[in-house]
C-alpha positions, 0 to 999 in steps of 0.5 A, a space after each residue: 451161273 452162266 452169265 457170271 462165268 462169263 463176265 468173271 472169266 471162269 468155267 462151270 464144271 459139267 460133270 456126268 454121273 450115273 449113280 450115288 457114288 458118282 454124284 457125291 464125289 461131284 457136289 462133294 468136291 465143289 463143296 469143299 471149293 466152294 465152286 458153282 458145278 453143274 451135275 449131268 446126266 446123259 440119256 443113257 445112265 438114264 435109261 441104266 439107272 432107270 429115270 425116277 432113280 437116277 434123276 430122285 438121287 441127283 435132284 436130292 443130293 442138288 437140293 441139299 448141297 451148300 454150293 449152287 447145282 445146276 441139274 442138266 441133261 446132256 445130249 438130249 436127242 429129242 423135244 420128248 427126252 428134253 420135256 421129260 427132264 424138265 417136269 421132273 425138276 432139271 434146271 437145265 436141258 441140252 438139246 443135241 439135233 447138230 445132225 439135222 439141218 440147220 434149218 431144223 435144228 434151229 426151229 427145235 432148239 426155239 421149240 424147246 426154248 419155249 417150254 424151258 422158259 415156262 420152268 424158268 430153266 436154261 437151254 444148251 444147243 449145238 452145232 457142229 460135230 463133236 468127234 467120238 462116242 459118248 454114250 449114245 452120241 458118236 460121230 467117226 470125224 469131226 464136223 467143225 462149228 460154221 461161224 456164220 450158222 452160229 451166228 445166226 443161232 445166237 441171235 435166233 435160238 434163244 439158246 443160253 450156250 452153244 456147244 461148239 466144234 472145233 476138233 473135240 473128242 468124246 471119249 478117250 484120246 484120239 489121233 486126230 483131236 486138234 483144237 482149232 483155236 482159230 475157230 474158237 476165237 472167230 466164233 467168239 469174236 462174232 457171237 459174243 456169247 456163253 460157249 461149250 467145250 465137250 469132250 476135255 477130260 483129255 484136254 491139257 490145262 494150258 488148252 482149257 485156259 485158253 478155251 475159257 479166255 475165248 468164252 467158254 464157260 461150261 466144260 464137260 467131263 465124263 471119261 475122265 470120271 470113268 477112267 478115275 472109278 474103273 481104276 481104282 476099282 481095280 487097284 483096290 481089288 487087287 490090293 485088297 483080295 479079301 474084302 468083299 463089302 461093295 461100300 468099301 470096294 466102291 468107296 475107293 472109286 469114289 475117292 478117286 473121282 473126287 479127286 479128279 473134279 477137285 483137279 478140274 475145278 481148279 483148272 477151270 479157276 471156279 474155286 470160291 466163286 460160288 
């Protein structure tokens, strides 16, 4: 999916869920484009749902759909968490240890690339710090990716992509969220190799465009489908007092989170290219 993307100048959709009303909405929408997606789950909705839960739903609903599904961990903070996804069937790990020193970072990022090889799965690593809180990632200020380091991950890691820095945020809108293009297309220029964009769901479509000229190939989208399901949740409460079967009060936040990935889809130019 990845090398493809990058060859055809398109990006995958990494949409984050945490239920069966968030992973329908997600495959159900790439199936009506008939674009690739990559569906994600972050530690924490893990540990919400309960693990054999959440990862039953989303591999299910992965298996049976008509358009390619990559199932992937988002910010895995350990080898462990990382192993466990693996042996329950994922296709794809991040491993999030920017935090450590390069040094180590890289030893575990080849650690965890090993045994992904033995699932025939992929494996995404960053460095630099992506400013925010998602979940149970937060960082207070940004920590832009060195384009000499990434150089040396590249051809070290093993790694399939490389999540970047260069002034995204997780979560909602901040102040101080600026993208350094500059960096983007320095990296770019010197790796020559698949990249991440975290923290888009604020980020303008003419932005995402010029991302994915400079070789972004997955792009994350987790508030964005949070602020879709919280907001029609409370528009059809208060427009409809009386009803009280969740199936409709939830459906309604899952026709708008549908709507939202169908949005993004098209941004990322992916439409048809499953």
């Amino acid at each position: 999916m990845i090398p493809q993307a990058y060859r055809q100048h398109y990006a995958v959709g990494a949409f984050n869920v945490t239920n069966i009303e968030t992973t329908q909405a997600v495959i159900s929408a790439a199936e009506e484009l008939k674009s690739p997606v990559i569906v994600q789950t972050s530690e924490k909705a893990l540990d919400y749902a309960g693990f054999d839960n959440l990862v039953g739903i989303v591999l299910g609903m992965a298996k049976k759909s008509t358009v390619p599904v990559v199932v992937h961990l988002d910010h895995g903070r350990s080898v462990d968490i990382a192993k466990k996804c693996l042996t329950a069937g994922y296709s794809s790990v991040m491993i999030d240890l920017n935090k450590l020193p390069f040094a180590d970072n890289l030893s575990r990022t080849i650690e965890i690339v090993k045994i992904a090889k033995q699932y025939g799965a992929s494996v995404e690593a960053e460095l630099g710090g992506i400013m925010g809180r998602e979940d149970y990632v937060k960082n207070s200020a940004p920590r832009l990716t060195d384009v000499g380091e990434a150089v040396q991950f590249v051809q070290r890691s093993g790694a399939t992509v490389l999540a970047v820095g260069i002034g995204n945020a997780h979560g909602v809108p901040m102040a101080n969220e600026k993208l350094h293009f500059d960096i983007l297309e320095k990296i770019q220029k010197a790796t020559n190799f698949p990249l991440v964009l975290h923290g888009a769901s604020s980020t303008a479509a003419s932005e995402i465009t010029k991302a994915i000229r400079l070789g972004v190939v997955k792009i994350n989208i987790d508030t964005d489908i949070r602020l879709a399901f919280s907001t029609a949740l409370r528009k059809f409460m208060h427009a409809n007092p009386d009803i009280y079967d969740t199936r409709e009060i939830i459906g309604a936040g899952r026709e708008a989170i549908y709507h939202v990935v169908a949005k993004k889809i098209s941004i990322f130019n992916s439409i048809g290219k499953a």
